[in-house]
Every structure is written in C-alpha cells, then in structure tokens.
PDBQT receptor file of N, H, CA, C and O in Angstrom, charges set to zero:
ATOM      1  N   UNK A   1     -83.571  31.752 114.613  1.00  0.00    +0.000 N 
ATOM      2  CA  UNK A   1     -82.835  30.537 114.919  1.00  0.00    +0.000 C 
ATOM      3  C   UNK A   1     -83.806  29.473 115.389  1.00  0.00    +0.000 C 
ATOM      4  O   UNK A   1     -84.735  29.744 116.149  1.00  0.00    +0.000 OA
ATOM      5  N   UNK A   2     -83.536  28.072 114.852  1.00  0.00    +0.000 N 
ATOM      6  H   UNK A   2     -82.781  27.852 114.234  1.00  0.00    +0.000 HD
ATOM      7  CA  UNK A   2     -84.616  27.212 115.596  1.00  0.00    +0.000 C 
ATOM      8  C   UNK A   2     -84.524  27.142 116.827  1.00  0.00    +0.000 C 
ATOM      9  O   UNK A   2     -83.628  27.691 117.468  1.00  0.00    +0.000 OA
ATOM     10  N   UNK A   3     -85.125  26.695 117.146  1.00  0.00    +0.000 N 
ATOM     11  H   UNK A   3     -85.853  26.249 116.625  1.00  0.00    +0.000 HD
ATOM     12  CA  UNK A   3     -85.285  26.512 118.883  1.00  0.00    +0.000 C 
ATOM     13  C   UNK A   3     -84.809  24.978 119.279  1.00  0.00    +0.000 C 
ATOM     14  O   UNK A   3     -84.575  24.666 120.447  1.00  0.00    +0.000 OA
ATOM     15  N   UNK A   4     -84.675  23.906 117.988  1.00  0.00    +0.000 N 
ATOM     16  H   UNK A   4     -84.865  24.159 117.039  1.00  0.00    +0.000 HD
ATOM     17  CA  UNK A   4     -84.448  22.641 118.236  1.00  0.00    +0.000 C 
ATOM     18  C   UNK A   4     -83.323  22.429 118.253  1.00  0.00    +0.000 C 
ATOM     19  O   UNK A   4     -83.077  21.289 118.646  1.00  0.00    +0.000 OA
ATOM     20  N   UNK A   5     -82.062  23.296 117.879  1.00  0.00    +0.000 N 
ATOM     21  H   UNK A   5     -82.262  24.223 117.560  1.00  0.00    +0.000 HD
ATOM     22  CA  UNK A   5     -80.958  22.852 117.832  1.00  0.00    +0.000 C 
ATOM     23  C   UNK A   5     -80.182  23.439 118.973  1.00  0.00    +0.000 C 
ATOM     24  O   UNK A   5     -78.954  23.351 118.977  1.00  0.00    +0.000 OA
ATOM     25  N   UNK A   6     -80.804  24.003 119.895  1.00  0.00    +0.000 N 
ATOM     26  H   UNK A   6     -81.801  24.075 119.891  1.00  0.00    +0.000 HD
ATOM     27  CA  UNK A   6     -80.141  24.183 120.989  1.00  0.00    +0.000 C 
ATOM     28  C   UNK A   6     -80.235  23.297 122.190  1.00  0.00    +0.000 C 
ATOM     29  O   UNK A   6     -81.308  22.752 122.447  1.00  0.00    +0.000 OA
ATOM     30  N   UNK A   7     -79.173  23.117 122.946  1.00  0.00    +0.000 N 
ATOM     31  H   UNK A   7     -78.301  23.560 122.737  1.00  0.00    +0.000 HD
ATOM     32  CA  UNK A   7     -79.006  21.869 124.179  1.00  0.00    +0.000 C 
ATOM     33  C   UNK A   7     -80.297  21.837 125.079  1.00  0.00    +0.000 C 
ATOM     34  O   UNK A   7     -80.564  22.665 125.949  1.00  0.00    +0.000 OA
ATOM     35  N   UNK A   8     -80.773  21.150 124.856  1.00  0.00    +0.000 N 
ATOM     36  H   UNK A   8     -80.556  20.477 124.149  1.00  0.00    +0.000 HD
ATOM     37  CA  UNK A   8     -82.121  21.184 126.243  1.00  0.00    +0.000 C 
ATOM     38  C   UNK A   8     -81.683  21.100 127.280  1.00  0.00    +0.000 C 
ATOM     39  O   UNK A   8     -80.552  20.703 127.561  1.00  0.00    +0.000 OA
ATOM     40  N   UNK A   9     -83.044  21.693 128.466  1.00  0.00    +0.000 N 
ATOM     41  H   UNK A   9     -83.963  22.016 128.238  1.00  0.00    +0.000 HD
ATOM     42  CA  UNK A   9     -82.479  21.975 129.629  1.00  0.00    +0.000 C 
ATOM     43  C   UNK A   9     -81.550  23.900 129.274  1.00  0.00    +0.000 C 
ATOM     44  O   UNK A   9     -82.037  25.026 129.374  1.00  0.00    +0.000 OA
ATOM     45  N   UNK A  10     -80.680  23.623 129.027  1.00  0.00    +0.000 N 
ATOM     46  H   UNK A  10     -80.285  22.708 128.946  1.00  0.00    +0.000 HD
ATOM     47  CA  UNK A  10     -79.975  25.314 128.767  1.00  0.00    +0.000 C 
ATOM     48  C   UNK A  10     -78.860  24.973 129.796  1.00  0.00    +0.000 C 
ATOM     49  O   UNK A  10     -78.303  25.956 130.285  1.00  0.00    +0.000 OA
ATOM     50  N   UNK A  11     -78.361  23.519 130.284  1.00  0.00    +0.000 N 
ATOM     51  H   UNK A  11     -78.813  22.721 129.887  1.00  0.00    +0.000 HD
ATOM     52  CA  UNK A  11     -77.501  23.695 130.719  1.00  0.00    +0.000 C 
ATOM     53  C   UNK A  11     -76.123  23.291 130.773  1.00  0.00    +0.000 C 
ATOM     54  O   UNK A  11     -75.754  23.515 129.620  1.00  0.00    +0.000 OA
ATOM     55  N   UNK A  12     -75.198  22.864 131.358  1.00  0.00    +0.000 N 
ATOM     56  H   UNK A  12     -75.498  22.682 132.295  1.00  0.00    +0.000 HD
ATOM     57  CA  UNK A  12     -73.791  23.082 130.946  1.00  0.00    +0.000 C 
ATOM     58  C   UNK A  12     -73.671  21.521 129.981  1.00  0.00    +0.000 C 
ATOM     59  O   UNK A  12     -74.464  20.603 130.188  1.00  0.00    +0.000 OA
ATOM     60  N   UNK A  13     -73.014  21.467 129.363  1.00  0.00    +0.000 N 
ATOM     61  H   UNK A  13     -72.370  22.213 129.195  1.00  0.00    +0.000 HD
ATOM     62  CA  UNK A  13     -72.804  20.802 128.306  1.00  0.00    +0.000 C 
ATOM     63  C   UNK A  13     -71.817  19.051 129.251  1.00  0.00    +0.000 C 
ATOM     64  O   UNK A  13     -71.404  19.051 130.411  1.00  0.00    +0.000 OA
ATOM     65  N   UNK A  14     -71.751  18.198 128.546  1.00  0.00    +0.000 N 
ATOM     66  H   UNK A  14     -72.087  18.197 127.604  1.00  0.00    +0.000 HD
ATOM     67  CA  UNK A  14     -70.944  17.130 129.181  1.00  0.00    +0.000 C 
ATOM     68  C   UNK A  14     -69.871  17.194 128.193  1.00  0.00    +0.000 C 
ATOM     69  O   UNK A  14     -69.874  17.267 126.964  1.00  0.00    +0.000 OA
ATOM     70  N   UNK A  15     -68.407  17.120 129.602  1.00  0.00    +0.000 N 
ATOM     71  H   UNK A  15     -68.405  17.061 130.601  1.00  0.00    +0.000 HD
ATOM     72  CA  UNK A  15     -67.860  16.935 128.536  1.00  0.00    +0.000 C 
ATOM     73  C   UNK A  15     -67.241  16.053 127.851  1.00  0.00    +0.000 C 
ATOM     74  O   UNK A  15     -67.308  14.830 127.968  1.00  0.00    +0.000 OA
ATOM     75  N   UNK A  16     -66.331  16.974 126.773  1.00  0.00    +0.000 N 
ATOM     76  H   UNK A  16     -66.276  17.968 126.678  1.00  0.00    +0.000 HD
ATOM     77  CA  UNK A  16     -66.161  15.466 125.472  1.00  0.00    +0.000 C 
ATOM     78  C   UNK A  16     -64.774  14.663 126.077  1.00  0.00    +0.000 C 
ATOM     79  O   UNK A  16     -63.826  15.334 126.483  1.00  0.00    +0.000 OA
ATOM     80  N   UNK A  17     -64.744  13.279 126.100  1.00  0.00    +0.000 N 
ATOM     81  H   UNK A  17     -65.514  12.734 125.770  1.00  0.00    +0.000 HD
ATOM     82  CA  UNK A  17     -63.939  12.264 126.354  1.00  0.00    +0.000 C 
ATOM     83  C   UNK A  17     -62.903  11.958 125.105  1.00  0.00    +0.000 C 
ATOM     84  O   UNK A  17     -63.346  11.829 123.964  1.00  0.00    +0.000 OA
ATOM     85  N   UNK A  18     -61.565  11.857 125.381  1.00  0.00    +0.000 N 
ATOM     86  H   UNK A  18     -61.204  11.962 126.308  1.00  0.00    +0.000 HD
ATOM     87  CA  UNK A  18     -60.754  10.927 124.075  1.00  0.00    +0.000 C 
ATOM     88  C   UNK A  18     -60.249   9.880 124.908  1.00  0.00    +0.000 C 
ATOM     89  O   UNK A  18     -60.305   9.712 126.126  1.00  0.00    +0.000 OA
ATOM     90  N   UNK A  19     -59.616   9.046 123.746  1.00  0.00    +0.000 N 
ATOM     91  H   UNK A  19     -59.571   9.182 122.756  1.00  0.00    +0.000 HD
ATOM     92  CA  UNK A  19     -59.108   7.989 124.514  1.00  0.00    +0.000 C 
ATOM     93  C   UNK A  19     -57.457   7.895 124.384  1.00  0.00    +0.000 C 
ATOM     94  O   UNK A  19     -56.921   8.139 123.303  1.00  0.00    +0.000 OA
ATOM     95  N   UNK A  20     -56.689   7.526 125.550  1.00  0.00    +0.000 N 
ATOM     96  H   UNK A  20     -57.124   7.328 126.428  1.00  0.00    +0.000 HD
ATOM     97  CA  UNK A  20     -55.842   7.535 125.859  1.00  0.00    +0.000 C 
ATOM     98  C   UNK A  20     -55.174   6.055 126.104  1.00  0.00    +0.000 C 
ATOM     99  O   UNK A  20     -55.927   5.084 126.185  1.00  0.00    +0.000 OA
ATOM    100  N   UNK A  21     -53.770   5.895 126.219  1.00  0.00    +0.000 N 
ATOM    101  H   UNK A  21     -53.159   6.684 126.153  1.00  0.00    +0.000 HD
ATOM    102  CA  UNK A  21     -53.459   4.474 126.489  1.00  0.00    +0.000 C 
ATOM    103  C   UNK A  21     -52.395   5.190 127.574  1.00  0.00    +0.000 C 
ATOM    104  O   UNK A  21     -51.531   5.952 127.142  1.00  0.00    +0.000 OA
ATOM    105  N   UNK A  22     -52.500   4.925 128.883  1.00  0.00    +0.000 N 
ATOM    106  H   UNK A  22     -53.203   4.306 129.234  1.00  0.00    +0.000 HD
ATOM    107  CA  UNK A  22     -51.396   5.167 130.093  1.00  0.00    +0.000 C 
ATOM    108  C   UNK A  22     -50.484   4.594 129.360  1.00  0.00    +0.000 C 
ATOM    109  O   UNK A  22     -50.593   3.609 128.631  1.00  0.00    +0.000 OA
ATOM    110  N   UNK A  23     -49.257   5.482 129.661  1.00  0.00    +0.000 N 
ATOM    111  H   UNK A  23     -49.167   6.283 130.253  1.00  0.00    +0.000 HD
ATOM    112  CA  UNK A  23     -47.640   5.008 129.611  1.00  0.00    +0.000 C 
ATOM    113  C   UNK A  23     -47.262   4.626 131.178  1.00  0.00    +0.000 C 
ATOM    114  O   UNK A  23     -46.605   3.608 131.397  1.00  0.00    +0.000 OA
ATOM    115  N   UNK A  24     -47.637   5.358 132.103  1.00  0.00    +0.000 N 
ATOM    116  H   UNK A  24     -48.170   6.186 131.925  1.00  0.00    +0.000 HD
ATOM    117  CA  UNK A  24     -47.459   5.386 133.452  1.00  0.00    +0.000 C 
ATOM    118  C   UNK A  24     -48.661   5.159 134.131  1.00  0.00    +0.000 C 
ATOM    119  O   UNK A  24     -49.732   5.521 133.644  1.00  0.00    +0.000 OA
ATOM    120  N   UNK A  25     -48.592   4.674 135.055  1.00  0.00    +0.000 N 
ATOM    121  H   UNK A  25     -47.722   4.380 135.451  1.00  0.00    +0.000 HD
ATOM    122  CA  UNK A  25     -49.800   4.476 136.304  1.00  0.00    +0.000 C 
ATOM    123  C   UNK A  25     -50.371   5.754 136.387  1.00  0.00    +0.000 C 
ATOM    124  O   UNK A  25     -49.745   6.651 135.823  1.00  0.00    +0.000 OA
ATOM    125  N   UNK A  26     -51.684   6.119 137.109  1.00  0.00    +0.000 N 
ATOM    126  H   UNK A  26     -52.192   5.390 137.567  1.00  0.00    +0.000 HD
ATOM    127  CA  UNK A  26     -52.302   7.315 136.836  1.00  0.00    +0.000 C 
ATOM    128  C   UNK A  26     -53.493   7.569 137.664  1.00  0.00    +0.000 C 
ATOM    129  O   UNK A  26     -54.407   6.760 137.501  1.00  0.00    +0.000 OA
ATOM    130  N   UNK A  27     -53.657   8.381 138.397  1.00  0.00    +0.000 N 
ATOM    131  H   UNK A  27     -52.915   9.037 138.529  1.00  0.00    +0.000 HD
ATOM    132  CA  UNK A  27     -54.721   8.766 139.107  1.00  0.00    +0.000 C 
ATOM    133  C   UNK A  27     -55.818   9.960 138.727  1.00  0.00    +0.000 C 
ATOM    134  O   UNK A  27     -55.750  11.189 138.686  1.00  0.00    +0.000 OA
ATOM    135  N   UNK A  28     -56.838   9.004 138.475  1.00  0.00    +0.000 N 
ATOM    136  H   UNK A  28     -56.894   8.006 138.508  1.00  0.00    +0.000 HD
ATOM    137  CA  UNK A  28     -57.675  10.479 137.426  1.00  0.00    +0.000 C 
ATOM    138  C   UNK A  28     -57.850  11.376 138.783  1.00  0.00    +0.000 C 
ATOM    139  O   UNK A  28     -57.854  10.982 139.950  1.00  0.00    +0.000 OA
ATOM    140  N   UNK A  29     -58.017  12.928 138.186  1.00  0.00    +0.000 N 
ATOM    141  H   UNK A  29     -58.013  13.248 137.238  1.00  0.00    +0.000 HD
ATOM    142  CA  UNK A  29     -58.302  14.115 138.315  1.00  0.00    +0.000 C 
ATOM    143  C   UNK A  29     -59.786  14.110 139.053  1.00  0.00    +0.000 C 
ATOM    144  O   UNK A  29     -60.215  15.002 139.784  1.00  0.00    +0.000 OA
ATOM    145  N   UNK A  30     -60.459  12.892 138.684  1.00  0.00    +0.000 N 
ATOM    146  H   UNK A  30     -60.110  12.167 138.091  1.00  0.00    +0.000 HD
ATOM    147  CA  UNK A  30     -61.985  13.163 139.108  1.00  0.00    +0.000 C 
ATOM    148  C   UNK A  30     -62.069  12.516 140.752  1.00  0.00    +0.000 C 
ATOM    149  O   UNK A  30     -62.946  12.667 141.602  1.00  0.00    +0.000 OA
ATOM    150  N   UNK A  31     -60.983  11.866 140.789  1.00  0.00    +0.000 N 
ATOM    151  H   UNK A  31     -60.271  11.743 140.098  1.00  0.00    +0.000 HD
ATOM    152  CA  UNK A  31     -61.115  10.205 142.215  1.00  0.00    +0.000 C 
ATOM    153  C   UNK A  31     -61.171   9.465 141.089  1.00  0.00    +0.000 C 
ATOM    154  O   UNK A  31     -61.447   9.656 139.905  1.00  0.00    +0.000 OA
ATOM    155  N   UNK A  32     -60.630   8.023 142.195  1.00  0.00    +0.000 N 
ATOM    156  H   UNK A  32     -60.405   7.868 143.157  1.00  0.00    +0.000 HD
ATOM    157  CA  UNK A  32     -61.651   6.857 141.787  1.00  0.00    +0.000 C 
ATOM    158  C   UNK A  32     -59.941   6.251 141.638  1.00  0.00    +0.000 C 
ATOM    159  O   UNK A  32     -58.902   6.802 142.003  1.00  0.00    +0.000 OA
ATOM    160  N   UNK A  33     -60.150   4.901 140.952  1.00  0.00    +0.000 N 
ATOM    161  H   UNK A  33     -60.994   4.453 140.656  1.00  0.00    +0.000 HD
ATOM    162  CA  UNK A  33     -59.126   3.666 141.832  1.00  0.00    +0.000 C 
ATOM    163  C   UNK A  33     -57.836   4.297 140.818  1.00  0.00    +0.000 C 
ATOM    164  O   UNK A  33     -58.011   5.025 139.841  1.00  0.00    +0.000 OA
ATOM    165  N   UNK A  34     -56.810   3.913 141.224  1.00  0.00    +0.000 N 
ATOM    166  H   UNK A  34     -56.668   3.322 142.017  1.00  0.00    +0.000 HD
ATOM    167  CA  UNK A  34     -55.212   4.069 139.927  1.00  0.00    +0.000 C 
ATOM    168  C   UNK A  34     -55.136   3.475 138.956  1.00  0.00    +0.000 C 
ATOM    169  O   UNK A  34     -54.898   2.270 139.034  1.00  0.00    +0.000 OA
ATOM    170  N   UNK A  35     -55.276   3.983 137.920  1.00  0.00    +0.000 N 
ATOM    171  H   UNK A  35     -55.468   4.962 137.856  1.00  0.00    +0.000 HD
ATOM    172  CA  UNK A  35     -54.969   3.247 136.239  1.00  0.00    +0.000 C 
ATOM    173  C   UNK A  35     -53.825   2.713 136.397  1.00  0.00    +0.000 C 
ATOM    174  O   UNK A  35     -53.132   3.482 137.062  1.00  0.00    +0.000 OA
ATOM    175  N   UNK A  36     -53.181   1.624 136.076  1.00  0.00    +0.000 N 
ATOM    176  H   UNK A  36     -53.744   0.999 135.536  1.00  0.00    +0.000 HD
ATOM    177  CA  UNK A  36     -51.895   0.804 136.056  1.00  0.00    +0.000 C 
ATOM    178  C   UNK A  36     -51.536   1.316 134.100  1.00  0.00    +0.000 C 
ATOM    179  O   UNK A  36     -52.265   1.371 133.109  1.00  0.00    +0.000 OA
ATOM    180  N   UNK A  37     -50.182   1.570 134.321  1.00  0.00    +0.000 N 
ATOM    181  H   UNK A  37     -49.590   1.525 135.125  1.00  0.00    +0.000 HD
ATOM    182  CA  UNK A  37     -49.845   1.778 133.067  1.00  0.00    +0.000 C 
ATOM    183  C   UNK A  37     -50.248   0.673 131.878  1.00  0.00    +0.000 C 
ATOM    184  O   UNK A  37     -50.718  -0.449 132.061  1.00  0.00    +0.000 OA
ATOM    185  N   UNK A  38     -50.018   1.136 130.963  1.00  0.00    +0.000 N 
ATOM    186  H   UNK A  38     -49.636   2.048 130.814  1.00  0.00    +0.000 HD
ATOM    187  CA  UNK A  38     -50.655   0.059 129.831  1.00  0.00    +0.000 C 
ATOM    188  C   UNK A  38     -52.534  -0.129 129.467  1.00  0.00    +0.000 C 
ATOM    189  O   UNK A  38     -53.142  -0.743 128.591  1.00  0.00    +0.000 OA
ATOM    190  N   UNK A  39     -53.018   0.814 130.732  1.00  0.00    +0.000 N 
ATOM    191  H   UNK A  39     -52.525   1.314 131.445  1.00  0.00    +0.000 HD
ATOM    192  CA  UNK A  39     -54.601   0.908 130.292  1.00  0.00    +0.000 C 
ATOM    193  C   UNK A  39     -54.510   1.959 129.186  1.00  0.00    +0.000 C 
ATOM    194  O   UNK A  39     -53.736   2.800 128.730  1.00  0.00    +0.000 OA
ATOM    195  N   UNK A  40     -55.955   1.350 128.973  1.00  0.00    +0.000 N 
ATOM    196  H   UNK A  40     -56.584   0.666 129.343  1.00  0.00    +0.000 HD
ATOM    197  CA  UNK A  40     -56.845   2.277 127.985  1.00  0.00    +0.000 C 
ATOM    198  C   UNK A  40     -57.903   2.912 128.567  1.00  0.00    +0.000 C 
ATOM    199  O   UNK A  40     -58.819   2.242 129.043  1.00  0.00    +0.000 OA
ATOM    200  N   UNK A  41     -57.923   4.727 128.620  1.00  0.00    +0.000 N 
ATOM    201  H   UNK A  41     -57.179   5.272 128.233  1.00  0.00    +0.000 HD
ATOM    202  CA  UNK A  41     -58.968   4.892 129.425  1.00  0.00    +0.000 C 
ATOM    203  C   UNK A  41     -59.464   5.772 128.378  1.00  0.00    +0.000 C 
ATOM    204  O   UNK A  41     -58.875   5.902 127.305  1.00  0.00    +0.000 OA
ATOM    205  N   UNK A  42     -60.960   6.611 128.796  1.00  0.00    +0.000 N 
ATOM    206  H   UNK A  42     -61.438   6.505 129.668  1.00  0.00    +0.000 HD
ATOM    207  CA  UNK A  42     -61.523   7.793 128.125  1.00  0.00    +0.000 C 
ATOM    208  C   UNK A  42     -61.713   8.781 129.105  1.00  0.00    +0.000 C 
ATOM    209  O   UNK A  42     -62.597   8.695 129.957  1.00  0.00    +0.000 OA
ATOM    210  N   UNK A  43     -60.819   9.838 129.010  1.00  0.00    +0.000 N 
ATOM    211  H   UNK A  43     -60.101   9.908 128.318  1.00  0.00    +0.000 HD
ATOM    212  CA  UNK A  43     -60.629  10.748 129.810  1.00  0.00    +0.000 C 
ATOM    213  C   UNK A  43     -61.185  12.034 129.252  1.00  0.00    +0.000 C 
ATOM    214  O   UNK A  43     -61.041  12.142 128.034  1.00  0.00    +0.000 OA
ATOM    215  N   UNK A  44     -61.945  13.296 130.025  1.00  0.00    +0.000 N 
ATOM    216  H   UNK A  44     -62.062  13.208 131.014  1.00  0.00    +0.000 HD
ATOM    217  CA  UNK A  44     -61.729  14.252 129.668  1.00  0.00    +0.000 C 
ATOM    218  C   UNK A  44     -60.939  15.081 128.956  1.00  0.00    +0.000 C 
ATOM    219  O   UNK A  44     -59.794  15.276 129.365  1.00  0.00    +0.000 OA
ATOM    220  N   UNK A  45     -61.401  15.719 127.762  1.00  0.00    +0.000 N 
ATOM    221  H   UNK A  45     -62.331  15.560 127.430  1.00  0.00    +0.000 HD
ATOM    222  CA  UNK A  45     -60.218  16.715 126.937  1.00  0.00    +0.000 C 
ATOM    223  C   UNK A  45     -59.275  17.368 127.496  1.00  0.00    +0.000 C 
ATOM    224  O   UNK A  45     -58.163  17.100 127.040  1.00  0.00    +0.000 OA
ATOM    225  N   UNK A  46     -59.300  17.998 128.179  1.00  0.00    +0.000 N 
ATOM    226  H   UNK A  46     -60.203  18.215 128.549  1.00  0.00    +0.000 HD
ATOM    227  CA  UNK A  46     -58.499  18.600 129.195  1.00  0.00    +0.000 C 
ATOM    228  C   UNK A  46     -57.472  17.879 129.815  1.00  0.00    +0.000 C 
ATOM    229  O   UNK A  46     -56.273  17.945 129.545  1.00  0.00    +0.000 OA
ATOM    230  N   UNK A  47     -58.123  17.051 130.825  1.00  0.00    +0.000 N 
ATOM    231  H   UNK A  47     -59.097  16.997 131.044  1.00  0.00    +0.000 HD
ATOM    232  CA  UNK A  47     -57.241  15.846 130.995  1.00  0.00    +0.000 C 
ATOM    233  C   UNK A  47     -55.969  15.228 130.016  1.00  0.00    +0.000 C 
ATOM    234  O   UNK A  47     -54.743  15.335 130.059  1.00  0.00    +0.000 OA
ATOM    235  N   UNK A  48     -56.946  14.515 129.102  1.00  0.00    +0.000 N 
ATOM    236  H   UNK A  48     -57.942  14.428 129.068  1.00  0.00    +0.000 HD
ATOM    237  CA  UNK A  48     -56.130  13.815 128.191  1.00  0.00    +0.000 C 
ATOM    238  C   UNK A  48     -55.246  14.598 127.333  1.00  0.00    +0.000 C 
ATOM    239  O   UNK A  48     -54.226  14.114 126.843  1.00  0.00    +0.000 OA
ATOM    240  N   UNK A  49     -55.547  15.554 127.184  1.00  0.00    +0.000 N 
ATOM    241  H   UNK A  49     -56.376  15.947 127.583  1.00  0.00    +0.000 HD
ATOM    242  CA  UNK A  49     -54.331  16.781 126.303  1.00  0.00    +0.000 C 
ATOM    243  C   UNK A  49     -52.991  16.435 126.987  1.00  0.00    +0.000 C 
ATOM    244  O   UNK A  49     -51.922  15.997 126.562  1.00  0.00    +0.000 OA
ATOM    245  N   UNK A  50     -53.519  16.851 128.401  1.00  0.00    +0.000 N 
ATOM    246  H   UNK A  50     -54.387  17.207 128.746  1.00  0.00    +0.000 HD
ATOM    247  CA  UNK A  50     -52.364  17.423 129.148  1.00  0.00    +0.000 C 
ATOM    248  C   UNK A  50     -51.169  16.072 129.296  1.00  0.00    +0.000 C 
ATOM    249  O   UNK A  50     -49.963  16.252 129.123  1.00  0.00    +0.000 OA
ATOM    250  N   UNK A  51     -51.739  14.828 129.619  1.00  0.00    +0.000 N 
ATOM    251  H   UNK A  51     -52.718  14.682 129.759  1.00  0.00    +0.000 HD
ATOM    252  CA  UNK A  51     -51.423  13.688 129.975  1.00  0.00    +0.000 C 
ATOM    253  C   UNK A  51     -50.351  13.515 128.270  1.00  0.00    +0.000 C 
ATOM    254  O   UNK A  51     -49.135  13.326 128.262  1.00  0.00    +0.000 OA
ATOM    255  N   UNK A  52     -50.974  13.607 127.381  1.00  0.00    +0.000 N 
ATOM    256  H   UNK A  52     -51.962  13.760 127.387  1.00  0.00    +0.000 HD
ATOM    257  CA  UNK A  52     -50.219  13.511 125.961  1.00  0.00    +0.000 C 
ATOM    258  C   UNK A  52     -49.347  14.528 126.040  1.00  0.00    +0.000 C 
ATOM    259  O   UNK A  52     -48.202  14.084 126.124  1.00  0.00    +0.000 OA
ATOM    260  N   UNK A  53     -49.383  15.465 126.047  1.00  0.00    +0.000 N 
ATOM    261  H   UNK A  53     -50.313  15.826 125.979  1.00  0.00    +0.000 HD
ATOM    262  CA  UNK A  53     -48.503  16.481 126.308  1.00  0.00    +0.000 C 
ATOM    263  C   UNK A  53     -47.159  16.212 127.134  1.00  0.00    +0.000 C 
ATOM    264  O   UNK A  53     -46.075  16.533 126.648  1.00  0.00    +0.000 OA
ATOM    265  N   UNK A  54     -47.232  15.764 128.078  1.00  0.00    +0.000 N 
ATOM    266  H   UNK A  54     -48.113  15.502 128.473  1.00  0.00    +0.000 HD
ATOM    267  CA  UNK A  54     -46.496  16.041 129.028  1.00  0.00    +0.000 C 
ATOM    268  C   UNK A  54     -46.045  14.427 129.076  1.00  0.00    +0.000 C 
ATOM    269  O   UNK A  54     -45.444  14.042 130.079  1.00  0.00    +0.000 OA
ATOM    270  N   UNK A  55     -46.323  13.524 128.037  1.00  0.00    +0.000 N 
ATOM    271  H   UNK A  55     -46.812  13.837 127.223  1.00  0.00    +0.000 HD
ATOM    272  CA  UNK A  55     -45.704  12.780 127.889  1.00  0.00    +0.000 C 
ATOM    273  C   UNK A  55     -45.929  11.449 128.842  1.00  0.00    +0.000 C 
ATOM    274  O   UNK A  55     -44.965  10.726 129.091  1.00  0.00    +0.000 OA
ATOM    275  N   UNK A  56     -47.380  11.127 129.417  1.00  0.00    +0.000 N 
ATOM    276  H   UNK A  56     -48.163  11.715 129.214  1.00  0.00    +0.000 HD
ATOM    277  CA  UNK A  56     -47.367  10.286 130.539  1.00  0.00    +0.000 C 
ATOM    278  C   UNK A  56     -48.231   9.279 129.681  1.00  0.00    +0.000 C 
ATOM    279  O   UNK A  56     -48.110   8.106 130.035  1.00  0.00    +0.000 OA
ATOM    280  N   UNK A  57     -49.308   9.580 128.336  1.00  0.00    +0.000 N 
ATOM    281  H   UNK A  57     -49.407  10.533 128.048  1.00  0.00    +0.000 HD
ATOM    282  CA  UNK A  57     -50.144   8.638 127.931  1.00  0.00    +0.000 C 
ATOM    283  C   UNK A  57     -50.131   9.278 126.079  1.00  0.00    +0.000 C 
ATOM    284  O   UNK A  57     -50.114  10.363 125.497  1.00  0.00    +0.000 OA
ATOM    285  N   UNK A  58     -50.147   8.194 125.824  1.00  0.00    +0.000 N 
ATOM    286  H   UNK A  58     -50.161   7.313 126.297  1.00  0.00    +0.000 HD
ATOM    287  CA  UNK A  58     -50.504   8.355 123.848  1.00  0.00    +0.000 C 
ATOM    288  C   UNK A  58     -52.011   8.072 123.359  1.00  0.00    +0.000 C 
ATOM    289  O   UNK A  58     -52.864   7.251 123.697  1.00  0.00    +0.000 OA
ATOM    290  N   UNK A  59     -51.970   8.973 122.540  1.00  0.00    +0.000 N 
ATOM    291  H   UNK A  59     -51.277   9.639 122.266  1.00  0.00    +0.000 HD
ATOM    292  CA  UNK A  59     -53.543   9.228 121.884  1.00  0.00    +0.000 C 
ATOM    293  C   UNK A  59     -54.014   7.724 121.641  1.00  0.00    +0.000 C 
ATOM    294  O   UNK A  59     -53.172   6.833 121.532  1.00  0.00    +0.000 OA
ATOM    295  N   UNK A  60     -54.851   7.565 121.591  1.00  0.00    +0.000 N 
ATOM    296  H   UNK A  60     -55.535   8.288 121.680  1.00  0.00    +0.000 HD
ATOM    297  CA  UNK A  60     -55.984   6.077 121.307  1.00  0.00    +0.000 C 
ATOM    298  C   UNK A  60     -56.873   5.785 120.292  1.00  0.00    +0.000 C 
ATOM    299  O   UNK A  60     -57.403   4.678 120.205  1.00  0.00    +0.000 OA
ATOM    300  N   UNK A  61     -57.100   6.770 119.448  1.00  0.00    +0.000 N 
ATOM    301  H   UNK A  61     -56.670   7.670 119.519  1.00  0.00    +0.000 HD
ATOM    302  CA  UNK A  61     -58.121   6.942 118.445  1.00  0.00    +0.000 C 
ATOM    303  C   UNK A  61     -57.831   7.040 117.229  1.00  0.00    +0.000 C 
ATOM    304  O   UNK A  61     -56.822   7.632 116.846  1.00  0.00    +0.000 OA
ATOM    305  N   UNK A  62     -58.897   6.321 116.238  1.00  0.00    +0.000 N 
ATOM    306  H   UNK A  62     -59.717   5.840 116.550  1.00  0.00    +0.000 HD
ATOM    307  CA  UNK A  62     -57.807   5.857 115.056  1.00  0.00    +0.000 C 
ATOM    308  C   UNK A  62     -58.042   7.220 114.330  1.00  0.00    +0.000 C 
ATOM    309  O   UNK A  62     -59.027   7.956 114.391  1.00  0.00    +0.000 OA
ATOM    310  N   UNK A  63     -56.721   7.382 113.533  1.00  0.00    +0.000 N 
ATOM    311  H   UNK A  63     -55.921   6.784 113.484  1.00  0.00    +0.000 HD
ATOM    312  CA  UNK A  63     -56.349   9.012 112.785  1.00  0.00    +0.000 C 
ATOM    313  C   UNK A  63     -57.116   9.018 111.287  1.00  0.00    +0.000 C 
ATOM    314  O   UNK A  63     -57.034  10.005 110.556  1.00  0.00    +0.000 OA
TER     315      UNK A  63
C-alpha cells in the first residue's frame, strides 16, 4: 500500500460538514451564539442528519 495516501499525522480525521437551512432557532451541539431560524449553517454530519430528520432544518446542497 502507498504510504501517500494515508492521513498524515495518523490522526483522527475532521469531520465532514453539510449544509443545512434552520426551520427553527438552534443551538449548536458544539457552544457558541443561537442560529435564528431561516439561517444557513454547515454543521457536522451527525448533527445535521439528525436536525433533518427530526424535522427542525432542510438539506442545503444542490442534488
């Protein structure tokens, strides 16, 4: 296996962001100030799944 295609360093990966549009006001998971509904943010996968899911924000990214 090459040796170049692996993550340098060897360590944890960052993770991947989508973008979201708040339906509702919103307090990220990480801190930090309240999204007012109607933003556009880039949230963690995790995050943003759940938020679409559960019906509080709609996907942002063109299909």
């Amino acid at each position: 296996m090459d040796k170049g295609s692996e993550p340098a360093g060897g360590g944890p990966r960052k993770a991947r962001k989508f973008p979201v549009k708040l339906l509702t006001g919103y307090w990220p998971l990480g801190g930090g100030e309240k999204m007012p509904a109607g933003s556009e943010a880039e949230l963690p996968a995790d995050e943003a799944k759940d938020l679409v899911k559960r019906g509080l924000a709609a996907r942002n990214d063109p299909l």
